[in-house]
Structures are given as structure tokens and as C-alpha cells.
C-alpha positions as CSV (number, residue, x, y, z in Angstrom):
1,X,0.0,0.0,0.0
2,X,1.4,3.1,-1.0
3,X,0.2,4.8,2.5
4,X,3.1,2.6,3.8
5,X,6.0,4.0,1.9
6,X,7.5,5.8,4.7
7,X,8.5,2.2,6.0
8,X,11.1,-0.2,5.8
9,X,9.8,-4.1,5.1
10,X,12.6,-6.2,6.9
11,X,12.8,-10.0,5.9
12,X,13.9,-12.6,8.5
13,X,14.3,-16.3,7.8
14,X,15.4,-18.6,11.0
15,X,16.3,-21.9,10.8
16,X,18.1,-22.1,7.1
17,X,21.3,-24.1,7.2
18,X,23.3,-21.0,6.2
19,X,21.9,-19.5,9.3
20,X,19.9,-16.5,9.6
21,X,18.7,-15.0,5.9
22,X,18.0,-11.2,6.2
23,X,16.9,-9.0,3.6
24,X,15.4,-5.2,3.8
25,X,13.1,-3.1,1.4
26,X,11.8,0.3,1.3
27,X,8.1,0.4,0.2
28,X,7.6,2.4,-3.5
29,X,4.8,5.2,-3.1
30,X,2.4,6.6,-5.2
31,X,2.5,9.0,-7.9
32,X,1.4,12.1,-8.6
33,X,-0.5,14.9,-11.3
34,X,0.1,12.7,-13.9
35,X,-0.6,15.0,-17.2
36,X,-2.5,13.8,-19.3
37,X,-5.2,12.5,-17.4
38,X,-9.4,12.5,-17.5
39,X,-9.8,16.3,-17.0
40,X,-6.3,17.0,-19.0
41,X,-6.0,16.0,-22.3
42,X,-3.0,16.2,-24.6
43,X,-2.8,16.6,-28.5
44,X,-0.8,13.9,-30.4
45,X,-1.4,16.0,-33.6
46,X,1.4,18.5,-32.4
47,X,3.6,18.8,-34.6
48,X,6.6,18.7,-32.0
49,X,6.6,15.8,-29.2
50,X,4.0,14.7,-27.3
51,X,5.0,15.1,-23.4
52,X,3.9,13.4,-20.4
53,X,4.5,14.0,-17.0
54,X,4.1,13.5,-13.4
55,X,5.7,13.9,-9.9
56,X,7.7,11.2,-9.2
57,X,7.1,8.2,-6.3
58,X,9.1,8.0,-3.3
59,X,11.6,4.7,-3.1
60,X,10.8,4.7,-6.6
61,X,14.2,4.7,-9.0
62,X,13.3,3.2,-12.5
63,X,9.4,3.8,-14.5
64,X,7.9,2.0,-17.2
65,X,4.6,3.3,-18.8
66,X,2.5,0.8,-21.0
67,X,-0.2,3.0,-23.2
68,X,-3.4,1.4,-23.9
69,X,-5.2,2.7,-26.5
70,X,-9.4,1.9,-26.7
71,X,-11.6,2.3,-29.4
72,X,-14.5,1.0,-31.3
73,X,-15.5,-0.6,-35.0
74,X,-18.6,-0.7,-36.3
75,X,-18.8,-3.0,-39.2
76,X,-21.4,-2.7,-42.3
77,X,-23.5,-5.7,-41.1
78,X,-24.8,-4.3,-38.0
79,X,-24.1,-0.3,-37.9
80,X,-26.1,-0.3,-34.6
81,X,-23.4,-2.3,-33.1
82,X,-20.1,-1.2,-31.5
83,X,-17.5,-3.4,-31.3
84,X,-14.4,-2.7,-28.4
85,X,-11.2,-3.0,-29.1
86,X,-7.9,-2.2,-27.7
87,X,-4.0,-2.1,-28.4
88,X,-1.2,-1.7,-26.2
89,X,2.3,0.2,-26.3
90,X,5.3,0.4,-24.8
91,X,5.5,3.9,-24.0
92,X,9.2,3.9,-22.1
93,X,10.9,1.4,-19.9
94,X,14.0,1.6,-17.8
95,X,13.3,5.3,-17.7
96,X,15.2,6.4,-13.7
97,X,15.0,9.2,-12.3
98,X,17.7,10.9,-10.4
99,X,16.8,10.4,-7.0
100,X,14.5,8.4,-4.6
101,X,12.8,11.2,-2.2
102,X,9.8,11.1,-4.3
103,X,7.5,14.3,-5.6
104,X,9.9,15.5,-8.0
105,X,8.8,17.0,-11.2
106,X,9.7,14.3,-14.3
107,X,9.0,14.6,-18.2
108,X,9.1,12.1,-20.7
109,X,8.9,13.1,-24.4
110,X,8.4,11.2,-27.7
111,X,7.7,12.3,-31.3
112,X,3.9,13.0,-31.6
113,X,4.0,11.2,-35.1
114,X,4.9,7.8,-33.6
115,X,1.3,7.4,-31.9
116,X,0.0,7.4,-36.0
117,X,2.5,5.4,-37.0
118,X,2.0,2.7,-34.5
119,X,-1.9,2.6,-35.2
120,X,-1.1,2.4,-38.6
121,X,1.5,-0.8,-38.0
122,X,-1.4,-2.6,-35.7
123,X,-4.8,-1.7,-37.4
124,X,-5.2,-3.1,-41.4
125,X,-7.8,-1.7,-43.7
126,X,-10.9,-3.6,-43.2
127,X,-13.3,-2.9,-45.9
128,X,-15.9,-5.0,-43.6
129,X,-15.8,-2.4,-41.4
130,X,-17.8,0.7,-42.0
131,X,-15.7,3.1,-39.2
132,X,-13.7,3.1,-36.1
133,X,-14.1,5.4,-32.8
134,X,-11.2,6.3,-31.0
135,X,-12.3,6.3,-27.1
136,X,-9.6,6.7,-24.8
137,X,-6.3,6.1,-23.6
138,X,-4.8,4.1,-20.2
139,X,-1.7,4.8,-19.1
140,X,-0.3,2.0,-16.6
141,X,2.8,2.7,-14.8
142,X,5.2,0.6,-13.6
143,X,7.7,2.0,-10.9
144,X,10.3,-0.3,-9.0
145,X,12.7,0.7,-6.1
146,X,16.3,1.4,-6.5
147,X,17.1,-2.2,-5.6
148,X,15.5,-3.2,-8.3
149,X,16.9,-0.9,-10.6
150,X,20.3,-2.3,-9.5
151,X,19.2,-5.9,-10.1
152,X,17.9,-4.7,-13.6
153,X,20.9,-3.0,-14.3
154,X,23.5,-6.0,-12.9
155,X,21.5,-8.6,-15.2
156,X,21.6,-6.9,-18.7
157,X,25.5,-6.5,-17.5
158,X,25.5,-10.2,-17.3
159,X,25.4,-10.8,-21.3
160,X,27.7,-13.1,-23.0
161,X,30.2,-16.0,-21.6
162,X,33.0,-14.0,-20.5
163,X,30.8,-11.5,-18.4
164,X,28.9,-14.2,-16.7
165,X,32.0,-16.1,-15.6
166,X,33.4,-12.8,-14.0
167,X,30.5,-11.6,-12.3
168,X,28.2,-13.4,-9.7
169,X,24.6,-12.8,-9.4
170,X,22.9,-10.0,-8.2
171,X,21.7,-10.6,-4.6
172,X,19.9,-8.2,-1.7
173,X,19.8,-11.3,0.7
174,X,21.9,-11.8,3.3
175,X,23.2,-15.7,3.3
176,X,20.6,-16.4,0.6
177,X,20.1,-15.7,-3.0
178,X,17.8,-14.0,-4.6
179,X,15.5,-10.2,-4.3
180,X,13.8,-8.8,-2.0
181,X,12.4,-5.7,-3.7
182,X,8.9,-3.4,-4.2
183,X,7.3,-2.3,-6.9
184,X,4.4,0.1,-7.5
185,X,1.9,0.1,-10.3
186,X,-1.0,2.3,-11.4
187,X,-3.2,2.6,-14.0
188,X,-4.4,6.2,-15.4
189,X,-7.8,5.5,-16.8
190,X,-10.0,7.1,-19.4
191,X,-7.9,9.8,-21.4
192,X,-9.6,11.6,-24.0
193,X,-8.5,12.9,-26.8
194,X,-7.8,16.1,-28.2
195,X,-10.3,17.1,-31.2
196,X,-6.8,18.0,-33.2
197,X,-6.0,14.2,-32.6
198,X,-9.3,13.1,-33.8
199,X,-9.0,14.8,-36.5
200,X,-5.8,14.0,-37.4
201,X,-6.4,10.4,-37.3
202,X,-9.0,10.1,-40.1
203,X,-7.9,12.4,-41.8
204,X,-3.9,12.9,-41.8
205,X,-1.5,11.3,-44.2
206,X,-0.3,8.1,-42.1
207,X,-4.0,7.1,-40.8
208,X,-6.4,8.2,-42.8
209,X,-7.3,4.9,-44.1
210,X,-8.4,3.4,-41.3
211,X,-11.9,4.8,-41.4
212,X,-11.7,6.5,-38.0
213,X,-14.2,9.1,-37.3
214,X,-13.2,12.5,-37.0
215,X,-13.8,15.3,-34.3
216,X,-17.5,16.3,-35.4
217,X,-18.0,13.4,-37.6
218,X,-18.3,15.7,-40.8
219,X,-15.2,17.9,-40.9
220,X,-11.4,17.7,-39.9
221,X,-11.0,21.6,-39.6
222,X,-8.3,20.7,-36.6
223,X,-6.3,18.2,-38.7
224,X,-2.6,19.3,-39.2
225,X,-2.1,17.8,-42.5
């Protein structure tokens, strides 16, 4: 619970043949003002990056952020029915930030264009389908405490034969083998879109064939293309 991350979890094992195992954690908070959100939206059809951003978790060291993007097709034999679908990206992963004491302003940018282009690598022209709705976006973020970090880090050292015969394994446990680690993970649900970024989708040069509706279902005035 992220209520607890003022905390240290402690880890005893009695008994073992090596004798007393040990092993110590500090708990990964929560995030927060995480931009774009329900009330915030952001516009992919900038024609810069697209940012996001949020204050960062305390104990936390290294973020991932998976994007999940809903929306709807509605195919020629039933145009009263809406049919959900969903894709996920990989937003960033392995992303750190520079310290642990949590509520510190971080930023993460990519190029606005890649959000088409990845719809357009996932989604085929479906002439069985009469139009798609774009709904919303999740944003699930994945944060892991500094020990982790260093286990991540330690194990993509670890590559090849003459690396793994120098160095041991990573381990956090006292007489044991193995980690003892936290993670936090939250999901940012229901982002809308920008009416640029509806626009843009049926309308722009990299998605405009894949029948998604734009802003006011008539018109793309906000389309950048």
C-alpha cells in the first residue's frame, strides 16, 4: 500500500542451514499529477513531441509506462453495433530518475508522429468495417525501487560467456540468493482525446485509411495535414 511507503519491510528467515537469511526493502509510493489525465488531455497532432508527466514516487528509481489505446468498430452488417477494441504500447521502460525522495517533477517526451504510425503498424484496412471510434487512452505505470533498478541494471551486464564467468549474481539477501524488492503500479484510466487528434487520425497522411471518425464526424478543420 502506498500509504506505507515511509516504511522499511525487513525480511527474516530462521532456521536455514546457512543460518539467519535477512533481507530489507523500502516500500515504492504513489504517484502524482500525472498530465494527461481525465480532466487534461493532450494533443498527439502536435507537430513537435507529445509530453507526459508526473511527480515522481518515493523509493521509486526506474518507470515503465504501458499505453493502452481503446476504441471501437462498427462493421457494415450491424451499424447499430459497437464493437471494443484495444492495443497496447510500450510507452518507455527503464526510464530512472535521479533520485528516490519522491514528488519531484519528471518529463518524458516522444515524437507526436509515432502514436499514428503505431496505429497504422497494428490496425489493417478492413473494408468490412464501415468506421472506427477512437475512445480513450490508459496509461499503466510501472515504478520499482532502487534495488530493483540495481538488479535490472546488474542482469543486462550479465550478457555473454566471459561476463557471466566474471561476475556473480545479483543478490539483496543476506546468506541467501535471490531479491527482496517493491514495486508500484498504477493505472491512469480514461484519457480523452484532443479534437486535433481526432482529426488527425481520419484524416492525416499516415491514418487516414483506417476509417476513424473525425472530431465532429463531418469535418477535420483541426487536422494538421
Amino acid at each position: 500500500d502506498y500509504k506505507d511507503d515511509k516504511y522499511i519491510y525487513k525480511l527474516t528467515v530462521k532456521g536455514a542451514e546457512a543460518g539467519t537469511i535477512t533481507s530489507e526493502t523500502p516500500i515504492v509510493g504513489g504517484i502524482r499529477n500525472v498530465i494527461p489525465n481525465r480532466n487534461i488531455t493532450g494533443n498527439w497532432a502536435s507537430a513537435t513531441n507529445y509530453p507526459i508527466s508526473w511527480n515522481s514516487a518515493e523509493n521509486g528509481k526506474v518507470y515503465e509506462l504501458i499505453m493502452v489505446f481503446h476504441y471501437s468498430e462498427i462493421f457494415y452488417s450491424d451499424l447499430n453495433k459497437k464493437v471494443p477494441k484495444s492495443l497496447e504500447w510500450p510507452f518507455f521502460s527503464g526510464y530512472e530518475s535521479e533520485g528516490t525522495e519522491g514528488d519531484v517533477k519528471m518529463r518524458y517526451e516522444i515524437p507526436s508522429q509515432n502514436f499514428f504510425y503505431f496505429l497504422k503498424s497494428k490496425i489493417r484496412n478492413d473494408e468490412k468495417v464501415c468506421r472506427r471510434i477512437a475512445d480513450s487512452l490508459d496509461l499503466k505505470f510501472y515504478i520499482g525501487a532502487e534495488i530493483f533498478n540495481t538488479y535490472i541494471e546488474v542482469s543486462q551486464a550479465q550478457t555473454g560467456i566471459t561476463q557471466t564467468q566474471i561476475k556473480p549474481e545479483y543478490t539483496n539477501i543476506a546468506n541467501g540468493y535471490g531479491l527482496f524488492s517493491s514495486r508500484y503500479d498504477t493505472v491512469i484510466y480514461g484519457v480523452k482525446f484532443h479534437a486535433g487528434t481526432l482529426d488527425s487520425l481520419a484524416c492525416g497522411k499516415i491514418t487516414k485509411n483506417l476509417q476513424f471518425e473525425p472530431d465532429n464526424k463531418s469535418a477535420c478543420e483541426y487536422c494538421n495535414d
